[in-house]
mmCIF file of the protein (N, C-alpha, C, O) and its ligand, coordinates in Angstrom:
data_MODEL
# 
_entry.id   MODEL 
# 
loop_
_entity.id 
_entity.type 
_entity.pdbx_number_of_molecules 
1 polymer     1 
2 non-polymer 1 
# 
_entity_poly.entity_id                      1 
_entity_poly.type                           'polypeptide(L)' 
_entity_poly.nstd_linkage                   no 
_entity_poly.nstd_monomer                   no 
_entity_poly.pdbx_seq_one_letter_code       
;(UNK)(UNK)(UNK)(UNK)(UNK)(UNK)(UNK)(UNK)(UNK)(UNK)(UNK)(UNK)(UNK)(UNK)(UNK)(UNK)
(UNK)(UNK)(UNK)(UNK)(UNK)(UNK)(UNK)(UNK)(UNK)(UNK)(UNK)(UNK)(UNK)(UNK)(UNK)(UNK)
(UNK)(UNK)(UNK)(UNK)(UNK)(UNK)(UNK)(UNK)(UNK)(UNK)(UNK)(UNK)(UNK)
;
_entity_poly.pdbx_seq_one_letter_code_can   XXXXXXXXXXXXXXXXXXXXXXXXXXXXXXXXXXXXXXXXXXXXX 
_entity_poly.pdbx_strand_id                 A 
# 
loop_
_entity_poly_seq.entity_id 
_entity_poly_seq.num 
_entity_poly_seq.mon_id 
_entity_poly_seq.hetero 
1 1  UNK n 
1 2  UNK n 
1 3  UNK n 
1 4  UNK n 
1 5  UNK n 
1 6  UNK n 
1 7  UNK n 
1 8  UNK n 
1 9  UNK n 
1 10 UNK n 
1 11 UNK n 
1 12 UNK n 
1 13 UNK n 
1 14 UNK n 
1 15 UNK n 
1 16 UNK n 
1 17 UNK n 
1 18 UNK n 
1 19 UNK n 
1 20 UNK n 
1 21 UNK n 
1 22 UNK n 
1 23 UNK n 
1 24 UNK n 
1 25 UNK n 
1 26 UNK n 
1 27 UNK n 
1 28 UNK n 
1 29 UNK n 
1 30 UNK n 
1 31 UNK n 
1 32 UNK n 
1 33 UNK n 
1 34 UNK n 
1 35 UNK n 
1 36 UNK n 
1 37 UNK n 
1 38 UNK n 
1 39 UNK n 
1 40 UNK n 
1 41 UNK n 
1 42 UNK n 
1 43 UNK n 
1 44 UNK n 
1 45 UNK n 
# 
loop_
_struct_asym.id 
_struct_asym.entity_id 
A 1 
B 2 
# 
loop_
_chem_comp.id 
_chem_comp.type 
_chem_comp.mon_nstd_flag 
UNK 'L-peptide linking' . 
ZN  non-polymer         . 
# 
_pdbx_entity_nonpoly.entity_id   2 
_pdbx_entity_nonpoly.name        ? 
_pdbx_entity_nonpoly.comp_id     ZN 
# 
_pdbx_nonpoly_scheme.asym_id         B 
_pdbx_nonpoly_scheme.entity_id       2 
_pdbx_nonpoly_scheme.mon_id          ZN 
_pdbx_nonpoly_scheme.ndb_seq_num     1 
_pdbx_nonpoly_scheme.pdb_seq_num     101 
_pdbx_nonpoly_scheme.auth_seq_num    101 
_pdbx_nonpoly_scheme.pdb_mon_id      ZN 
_pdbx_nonpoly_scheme.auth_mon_id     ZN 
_pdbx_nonpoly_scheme.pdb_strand_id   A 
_pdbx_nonpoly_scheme.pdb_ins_code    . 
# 
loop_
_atom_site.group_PDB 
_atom_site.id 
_atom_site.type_symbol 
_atom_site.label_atom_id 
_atom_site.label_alt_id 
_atom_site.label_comp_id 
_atom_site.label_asym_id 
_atom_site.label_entity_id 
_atom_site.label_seq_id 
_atom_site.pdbx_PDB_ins_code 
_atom_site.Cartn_x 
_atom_site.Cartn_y 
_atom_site.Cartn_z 
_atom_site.occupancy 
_atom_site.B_iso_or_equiv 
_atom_site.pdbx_formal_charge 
_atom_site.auth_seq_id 
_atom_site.auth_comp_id 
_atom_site.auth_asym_id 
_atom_site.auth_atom_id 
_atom_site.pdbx_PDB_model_num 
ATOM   1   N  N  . UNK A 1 1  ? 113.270 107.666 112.254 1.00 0.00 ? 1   UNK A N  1 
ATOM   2   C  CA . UNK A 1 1  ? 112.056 108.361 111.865 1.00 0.00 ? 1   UNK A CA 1 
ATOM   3   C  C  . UNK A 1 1  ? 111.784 109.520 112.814 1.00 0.00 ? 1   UNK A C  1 
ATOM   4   O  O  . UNK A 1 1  ? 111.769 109.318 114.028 1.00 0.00 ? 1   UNK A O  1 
ATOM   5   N  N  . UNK A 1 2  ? 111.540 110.883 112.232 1.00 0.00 ? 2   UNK A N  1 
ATOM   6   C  CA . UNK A 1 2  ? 111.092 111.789 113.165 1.00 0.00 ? 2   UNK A CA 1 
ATOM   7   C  C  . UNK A 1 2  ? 109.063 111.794 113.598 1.00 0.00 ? 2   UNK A C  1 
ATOM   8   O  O  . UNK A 1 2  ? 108.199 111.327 112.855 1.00 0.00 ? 2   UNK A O  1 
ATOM   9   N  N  . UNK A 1 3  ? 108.940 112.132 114.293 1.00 0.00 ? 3   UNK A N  1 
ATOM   10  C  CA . UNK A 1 3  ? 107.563 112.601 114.488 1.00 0.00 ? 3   UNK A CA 1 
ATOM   11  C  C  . UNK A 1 3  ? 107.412 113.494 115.410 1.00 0.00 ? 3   UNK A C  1 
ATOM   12  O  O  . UNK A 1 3  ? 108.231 113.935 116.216 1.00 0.00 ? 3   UNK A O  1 
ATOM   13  N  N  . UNK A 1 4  ? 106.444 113.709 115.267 1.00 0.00 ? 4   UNK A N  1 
ATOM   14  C  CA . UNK A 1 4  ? 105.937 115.382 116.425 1.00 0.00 ? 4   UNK A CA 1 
ATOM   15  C  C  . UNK A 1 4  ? 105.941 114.796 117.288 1.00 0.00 ? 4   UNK A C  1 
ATOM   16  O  O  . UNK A 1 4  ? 105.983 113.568 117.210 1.00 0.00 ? 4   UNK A O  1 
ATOM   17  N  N  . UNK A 1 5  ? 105.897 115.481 118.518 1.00 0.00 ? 5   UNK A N  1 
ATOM   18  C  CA . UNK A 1 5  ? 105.267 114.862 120.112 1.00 0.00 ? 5   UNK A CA 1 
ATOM   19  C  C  . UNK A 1 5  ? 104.696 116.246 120.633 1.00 0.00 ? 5   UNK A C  1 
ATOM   20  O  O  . UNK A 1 5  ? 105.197 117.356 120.815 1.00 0.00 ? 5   UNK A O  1 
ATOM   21  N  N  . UNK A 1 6  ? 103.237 115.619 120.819 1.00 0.00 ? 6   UNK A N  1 
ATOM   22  C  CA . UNK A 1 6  ? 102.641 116.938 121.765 1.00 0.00 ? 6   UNK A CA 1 
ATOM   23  C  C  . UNK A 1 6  ? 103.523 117.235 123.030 1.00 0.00 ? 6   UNK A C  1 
ATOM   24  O  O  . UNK A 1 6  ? 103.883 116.332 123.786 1.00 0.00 ? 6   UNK A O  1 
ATOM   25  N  N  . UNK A 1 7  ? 103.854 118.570 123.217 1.00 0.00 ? 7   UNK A N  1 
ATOM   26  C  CA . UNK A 1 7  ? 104.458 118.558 124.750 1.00 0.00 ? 7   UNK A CA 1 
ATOM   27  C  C  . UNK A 1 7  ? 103.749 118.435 125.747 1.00 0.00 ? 7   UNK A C  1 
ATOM   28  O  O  . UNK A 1 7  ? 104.159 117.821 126.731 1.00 0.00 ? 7   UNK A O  1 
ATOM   29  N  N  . UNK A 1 8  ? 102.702 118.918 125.704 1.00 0.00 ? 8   UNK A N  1 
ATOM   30  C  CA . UNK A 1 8  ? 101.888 118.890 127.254 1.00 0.00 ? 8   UNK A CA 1 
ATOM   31  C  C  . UNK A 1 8  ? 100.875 117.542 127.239 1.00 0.00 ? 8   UNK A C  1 
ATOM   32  O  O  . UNK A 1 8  ? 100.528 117.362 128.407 1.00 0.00 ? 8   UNK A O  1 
ATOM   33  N  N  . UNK A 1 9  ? 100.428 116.793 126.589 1.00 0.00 ? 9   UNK A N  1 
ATOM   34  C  CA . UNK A 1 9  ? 100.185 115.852 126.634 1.00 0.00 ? 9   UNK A CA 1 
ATOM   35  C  C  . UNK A 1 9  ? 101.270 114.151 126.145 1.00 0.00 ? 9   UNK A C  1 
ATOM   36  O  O  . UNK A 1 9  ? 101.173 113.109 126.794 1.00 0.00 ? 9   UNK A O  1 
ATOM   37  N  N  . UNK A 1 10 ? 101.903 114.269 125.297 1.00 0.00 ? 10  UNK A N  1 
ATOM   38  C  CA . UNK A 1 10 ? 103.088 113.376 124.937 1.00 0.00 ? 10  UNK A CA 1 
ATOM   39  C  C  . UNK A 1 10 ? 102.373 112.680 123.781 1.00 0.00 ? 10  UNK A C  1 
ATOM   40  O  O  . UNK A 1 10 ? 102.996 111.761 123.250 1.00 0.00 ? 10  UNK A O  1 
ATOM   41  N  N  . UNK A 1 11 ? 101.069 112.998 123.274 1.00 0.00 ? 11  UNK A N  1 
ATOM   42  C  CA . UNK A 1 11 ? 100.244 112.769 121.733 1.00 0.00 ? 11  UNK A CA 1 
ATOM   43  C  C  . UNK A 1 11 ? 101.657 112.740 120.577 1.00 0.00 ? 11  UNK A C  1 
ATOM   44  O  O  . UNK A 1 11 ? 102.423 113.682 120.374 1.00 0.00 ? 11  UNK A O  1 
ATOM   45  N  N  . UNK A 1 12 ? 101.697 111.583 120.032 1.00 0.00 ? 12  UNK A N  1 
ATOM   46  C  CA . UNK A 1 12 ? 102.732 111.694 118.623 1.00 0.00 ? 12  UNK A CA 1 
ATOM   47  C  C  . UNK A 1 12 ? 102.057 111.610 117.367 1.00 0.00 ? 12  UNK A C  1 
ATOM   48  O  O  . UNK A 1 12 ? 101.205 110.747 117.155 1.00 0.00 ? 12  UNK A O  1 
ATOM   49  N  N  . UNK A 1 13 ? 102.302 112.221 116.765 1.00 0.00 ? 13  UNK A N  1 
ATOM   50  C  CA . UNK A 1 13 ? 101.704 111.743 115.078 1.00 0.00 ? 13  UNK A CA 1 
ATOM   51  C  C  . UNK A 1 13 ? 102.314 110.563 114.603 1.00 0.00 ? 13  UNK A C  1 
ATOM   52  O  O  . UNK A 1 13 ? 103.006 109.837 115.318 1.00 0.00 ? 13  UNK A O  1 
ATOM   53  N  N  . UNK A 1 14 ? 102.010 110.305 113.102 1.00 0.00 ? 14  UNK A N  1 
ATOM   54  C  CA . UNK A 1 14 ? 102.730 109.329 112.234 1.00 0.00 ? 14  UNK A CA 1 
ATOM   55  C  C  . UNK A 1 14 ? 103.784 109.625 112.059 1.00 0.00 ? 14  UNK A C  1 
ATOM   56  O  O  . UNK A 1 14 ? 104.025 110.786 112.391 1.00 0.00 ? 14  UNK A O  1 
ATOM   57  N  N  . UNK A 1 15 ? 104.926 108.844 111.496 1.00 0.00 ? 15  UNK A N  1 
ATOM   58  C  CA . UNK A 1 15 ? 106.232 109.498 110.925 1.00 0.00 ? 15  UNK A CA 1 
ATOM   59  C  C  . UNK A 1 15 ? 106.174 109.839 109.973 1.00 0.00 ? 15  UNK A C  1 
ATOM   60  O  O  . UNK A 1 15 ? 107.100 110.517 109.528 1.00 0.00 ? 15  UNK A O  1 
ATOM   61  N  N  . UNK A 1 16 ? 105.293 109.600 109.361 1.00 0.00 ? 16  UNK A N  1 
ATOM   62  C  CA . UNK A 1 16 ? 104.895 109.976 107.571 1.00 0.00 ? 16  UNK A CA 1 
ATOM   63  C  C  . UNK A 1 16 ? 104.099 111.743 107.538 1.00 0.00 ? 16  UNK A C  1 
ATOM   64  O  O  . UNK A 1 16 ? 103.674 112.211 106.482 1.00 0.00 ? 16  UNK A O  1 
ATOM   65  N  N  . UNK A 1 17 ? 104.034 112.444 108.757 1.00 0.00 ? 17  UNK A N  1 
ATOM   66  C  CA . UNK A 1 17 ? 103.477 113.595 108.840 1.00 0.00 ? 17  UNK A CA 1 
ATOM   67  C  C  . UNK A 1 17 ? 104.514 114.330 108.793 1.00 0.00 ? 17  UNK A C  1 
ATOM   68  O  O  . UNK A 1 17 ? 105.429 114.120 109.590 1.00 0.00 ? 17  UNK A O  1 
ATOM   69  N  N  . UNK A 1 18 ? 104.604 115.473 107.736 1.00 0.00 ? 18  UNK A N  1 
ATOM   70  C  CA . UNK A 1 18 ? 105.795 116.427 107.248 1.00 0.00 ? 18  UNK A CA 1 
ATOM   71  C  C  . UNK A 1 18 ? 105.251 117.760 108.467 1.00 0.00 ? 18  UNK A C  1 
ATOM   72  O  O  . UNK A 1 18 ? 106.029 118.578 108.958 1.00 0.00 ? 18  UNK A O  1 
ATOM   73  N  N  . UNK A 1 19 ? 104.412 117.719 108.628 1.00 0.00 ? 19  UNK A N  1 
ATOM   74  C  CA . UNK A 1 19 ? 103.837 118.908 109.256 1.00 0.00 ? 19  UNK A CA 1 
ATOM   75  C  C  . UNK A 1 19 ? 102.762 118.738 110.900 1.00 0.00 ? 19  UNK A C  1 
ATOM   76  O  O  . UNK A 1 19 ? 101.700 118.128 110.783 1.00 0.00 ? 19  UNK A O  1 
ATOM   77  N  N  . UNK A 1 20 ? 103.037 119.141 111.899 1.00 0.00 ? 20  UNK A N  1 
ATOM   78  C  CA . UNK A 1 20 ? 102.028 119.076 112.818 1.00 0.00 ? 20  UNK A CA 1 
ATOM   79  C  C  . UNK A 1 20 ? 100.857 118.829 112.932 1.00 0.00 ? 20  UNK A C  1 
ATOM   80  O  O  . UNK A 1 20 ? 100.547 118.643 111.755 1.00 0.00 ? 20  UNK A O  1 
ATOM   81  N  N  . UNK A 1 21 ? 99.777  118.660 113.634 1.00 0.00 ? 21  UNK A N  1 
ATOM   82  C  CA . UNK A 1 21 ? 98.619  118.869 113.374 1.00 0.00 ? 21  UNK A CA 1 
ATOM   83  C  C  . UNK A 1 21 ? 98.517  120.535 113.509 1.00 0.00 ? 21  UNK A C  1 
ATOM   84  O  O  . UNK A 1 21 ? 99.522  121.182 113.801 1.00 0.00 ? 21  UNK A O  1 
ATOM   85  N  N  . UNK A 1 22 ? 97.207  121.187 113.270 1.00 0.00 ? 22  UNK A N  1 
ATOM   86  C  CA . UNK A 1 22 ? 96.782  122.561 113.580 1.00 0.00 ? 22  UNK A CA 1 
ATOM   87  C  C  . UNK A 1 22 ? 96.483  122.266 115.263 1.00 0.00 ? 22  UNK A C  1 
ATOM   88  O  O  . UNK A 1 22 ? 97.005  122.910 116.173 1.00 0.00 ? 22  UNK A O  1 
ATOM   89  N  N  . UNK A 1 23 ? 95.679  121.328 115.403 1.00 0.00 ? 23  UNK A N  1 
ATOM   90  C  CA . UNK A 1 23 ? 95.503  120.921 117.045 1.00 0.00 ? 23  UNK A CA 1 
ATOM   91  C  C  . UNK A 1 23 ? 95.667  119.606 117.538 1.00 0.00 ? 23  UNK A C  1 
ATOM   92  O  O  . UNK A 1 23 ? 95.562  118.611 116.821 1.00 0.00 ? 23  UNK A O  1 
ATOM   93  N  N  . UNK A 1 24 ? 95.891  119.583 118.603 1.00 0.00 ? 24  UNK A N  1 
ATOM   94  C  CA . UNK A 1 24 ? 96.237  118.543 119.241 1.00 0.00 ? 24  UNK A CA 1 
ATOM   95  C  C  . UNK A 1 24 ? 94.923  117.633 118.814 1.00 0.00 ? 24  UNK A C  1 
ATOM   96  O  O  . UNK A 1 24 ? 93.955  118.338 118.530 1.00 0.00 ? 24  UNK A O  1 
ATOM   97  N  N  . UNK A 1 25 ? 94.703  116.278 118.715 1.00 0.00 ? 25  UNK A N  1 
ATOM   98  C  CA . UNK A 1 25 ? 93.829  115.570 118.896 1.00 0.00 ? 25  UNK A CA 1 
ATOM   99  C  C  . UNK A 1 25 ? 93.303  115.178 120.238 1.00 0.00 ? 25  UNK A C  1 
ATOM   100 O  O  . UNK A 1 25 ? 92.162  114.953 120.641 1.00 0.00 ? 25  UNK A O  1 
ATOM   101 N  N  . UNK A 1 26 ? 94.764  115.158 120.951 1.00 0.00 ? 26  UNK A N  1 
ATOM   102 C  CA . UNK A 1 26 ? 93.915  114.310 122.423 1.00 0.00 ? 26  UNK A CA 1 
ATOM   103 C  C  . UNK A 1 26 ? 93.887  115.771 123.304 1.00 0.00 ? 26  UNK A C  1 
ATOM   104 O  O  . UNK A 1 26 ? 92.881  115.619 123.998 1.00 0.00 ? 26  UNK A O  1 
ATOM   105 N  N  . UNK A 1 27 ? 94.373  116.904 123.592 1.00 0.00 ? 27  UNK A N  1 
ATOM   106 C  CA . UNK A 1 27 ? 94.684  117.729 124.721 1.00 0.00 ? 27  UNK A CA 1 
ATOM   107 C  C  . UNK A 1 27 ? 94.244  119.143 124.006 1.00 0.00 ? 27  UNK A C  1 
ATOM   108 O  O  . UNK A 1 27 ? 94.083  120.084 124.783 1.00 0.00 ? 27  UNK A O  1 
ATOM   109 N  N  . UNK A 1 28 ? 94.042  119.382 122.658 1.00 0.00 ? 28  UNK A N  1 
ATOM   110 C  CA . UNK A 1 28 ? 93.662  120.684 121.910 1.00 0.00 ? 28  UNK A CA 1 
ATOM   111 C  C  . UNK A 1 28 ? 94.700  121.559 121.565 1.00 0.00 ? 28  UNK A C  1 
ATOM   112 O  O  . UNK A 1 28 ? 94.487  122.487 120.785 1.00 0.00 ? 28  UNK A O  1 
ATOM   113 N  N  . UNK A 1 29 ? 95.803  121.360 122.064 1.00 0.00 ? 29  UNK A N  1 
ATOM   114 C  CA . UNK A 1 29 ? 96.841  121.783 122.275 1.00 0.00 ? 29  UNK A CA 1 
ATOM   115 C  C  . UNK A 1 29 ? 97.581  122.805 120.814 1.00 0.00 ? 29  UNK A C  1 
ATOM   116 O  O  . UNK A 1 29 ? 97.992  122.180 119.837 1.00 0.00 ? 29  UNK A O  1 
ATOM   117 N  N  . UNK A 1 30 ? 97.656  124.151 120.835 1.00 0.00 ? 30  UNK A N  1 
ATOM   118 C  CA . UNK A 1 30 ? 98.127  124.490 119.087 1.00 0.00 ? 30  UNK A CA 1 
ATOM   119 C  C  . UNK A 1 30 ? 99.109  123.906 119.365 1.00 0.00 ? 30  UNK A C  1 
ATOM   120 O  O  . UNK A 1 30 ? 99.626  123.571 120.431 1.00 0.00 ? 30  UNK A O  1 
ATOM   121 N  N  . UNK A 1 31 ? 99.581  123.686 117.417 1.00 0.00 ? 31  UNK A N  1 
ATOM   122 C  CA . UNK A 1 31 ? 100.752 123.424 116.996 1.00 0.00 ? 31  UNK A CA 1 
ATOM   123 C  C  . UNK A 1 31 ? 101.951 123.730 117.327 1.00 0.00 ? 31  UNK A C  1 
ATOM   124 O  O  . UNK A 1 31 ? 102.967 123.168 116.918 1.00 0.00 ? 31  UNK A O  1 
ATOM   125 N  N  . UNK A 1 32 ? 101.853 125.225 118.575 1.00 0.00 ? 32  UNK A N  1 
ATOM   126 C  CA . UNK A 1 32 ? 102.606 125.660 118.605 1.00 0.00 ? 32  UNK A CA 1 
ATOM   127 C  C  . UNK A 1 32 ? 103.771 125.224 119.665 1.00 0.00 ? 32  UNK A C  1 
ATOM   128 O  O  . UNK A 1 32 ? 104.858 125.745 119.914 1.00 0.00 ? 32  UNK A O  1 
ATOM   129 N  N  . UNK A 1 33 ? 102.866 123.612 120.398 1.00 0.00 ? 33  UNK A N  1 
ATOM   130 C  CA . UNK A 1 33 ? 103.393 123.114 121.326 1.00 0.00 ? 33  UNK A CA 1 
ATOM   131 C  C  . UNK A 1 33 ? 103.712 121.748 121.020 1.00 0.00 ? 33  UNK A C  1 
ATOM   132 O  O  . UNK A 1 33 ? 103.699 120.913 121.924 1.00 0.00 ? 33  UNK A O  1 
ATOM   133 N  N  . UNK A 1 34 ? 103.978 121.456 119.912 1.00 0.00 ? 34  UNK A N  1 
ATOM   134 C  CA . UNK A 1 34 ? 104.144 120.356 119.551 1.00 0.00 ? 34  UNK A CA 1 
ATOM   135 C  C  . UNK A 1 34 ? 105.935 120.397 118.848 1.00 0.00 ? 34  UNK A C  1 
ATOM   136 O  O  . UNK A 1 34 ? 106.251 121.511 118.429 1.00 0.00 ? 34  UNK A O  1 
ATOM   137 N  N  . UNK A 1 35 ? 106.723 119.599 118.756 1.00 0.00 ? 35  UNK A N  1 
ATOM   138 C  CA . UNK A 1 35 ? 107.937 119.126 118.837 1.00 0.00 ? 35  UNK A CA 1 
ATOM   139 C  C  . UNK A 1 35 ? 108.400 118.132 117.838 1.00 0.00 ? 35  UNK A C  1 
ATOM   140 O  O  . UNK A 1 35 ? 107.989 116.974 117.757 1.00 0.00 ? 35  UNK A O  1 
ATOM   141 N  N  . UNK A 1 36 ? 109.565 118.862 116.857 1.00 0.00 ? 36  UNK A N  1 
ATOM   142 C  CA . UNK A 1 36 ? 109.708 117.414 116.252 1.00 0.00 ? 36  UNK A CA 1 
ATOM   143 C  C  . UNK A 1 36 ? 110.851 116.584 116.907 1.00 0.00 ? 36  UNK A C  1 
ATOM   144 O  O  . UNK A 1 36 ? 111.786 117.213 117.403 1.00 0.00 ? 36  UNK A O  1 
ATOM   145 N  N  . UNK A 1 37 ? 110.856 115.241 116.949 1.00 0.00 ? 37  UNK A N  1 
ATOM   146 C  CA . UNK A 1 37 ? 111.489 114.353 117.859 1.00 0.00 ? 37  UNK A CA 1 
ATOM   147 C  C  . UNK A 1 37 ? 111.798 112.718 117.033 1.00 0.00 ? 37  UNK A C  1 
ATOM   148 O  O  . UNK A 1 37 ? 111.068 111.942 116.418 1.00 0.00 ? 37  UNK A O  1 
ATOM   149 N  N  . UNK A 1 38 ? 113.046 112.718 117.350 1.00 0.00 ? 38  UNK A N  1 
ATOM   150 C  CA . UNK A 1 38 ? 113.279 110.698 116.639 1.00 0.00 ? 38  UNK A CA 1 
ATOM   151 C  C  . UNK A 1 38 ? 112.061 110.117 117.592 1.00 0.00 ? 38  UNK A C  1 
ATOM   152 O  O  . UNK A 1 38 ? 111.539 110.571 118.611 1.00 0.00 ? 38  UNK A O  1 
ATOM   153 N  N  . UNK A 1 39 ? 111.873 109.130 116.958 1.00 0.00 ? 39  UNK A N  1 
ATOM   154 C  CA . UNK A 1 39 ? 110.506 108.333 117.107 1.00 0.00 ? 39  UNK A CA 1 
ATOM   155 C  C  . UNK A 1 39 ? 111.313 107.396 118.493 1.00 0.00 ? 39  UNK A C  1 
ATOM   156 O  O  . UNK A 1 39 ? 110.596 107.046 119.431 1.00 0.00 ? 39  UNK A O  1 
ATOM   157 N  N  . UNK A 1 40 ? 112.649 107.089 118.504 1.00 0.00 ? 40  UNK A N  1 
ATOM   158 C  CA . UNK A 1 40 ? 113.382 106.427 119.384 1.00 0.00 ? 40  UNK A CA 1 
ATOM   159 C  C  . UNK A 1 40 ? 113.274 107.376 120.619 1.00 0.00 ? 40  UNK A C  1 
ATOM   160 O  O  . UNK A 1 40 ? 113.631 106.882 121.688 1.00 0.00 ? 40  UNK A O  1 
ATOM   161 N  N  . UNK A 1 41 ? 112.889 108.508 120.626 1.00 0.00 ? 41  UNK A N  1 
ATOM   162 C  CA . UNK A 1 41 ? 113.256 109.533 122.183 1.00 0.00 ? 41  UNK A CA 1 
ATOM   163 C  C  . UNK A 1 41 ? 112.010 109.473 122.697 1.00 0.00 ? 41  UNK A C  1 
ATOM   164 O  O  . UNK A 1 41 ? 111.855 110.166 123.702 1.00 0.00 ? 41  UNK A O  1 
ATOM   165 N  N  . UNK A 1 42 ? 110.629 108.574 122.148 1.00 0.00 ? 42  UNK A N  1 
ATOM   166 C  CA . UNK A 1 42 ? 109.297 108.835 122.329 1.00 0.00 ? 42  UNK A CA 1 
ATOM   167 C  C  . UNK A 1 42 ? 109.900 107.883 123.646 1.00 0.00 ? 42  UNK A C  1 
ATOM   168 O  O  . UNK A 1 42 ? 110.681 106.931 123.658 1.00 0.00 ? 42  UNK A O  1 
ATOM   169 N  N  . UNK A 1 43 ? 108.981 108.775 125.006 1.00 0.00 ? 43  UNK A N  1 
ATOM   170 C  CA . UNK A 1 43 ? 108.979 108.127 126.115 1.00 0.00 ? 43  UNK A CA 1 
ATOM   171 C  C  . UNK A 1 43 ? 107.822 107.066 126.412 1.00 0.00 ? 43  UNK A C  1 
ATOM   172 O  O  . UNK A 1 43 ? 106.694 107.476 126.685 1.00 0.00 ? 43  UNK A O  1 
ATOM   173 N  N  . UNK A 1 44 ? 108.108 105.699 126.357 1.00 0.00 ? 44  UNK A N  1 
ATOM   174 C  CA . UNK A 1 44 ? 107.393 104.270 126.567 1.00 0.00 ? 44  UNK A CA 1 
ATOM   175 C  C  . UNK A 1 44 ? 107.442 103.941 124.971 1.00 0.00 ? 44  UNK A C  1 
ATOM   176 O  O  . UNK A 1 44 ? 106.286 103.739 124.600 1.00 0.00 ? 44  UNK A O  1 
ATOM   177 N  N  . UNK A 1 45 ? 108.255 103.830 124.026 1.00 0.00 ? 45  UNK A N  1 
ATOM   178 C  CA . UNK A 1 45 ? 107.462 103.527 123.020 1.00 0.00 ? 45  UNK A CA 1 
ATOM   179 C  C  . UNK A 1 45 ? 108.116 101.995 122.382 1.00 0.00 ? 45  UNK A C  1 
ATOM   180 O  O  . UNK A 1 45 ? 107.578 101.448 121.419 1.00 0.00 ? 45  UNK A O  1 
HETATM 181 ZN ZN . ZN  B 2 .  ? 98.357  117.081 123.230 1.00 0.00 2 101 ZN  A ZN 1 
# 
């Protein structure tokens, strides 16, 4: 499964999200810093 990962905070979405958020939820962070990533590379998960 892929999902985003905020970079500067490490915030992931669902895997079911085709698209980023517009902002970060936890850090505000644009989209523009967010990453798509296997759900397996999420660090602690
Ligand atoms: Zn964030």
């Amino acid at each position: 499964m892929k999902v985003w990962i905020c970079k500067v905070c490490g915030y992931t979405t669902n895997p079911d999200e085709k698209e980023p958020p517009m902002v970060c939820p936890i850090c505000y962070a644009s989209k523009e810093e967010f990453e798509l990533i296997d759900q397996n590379d999420v660090p602690g998960y």
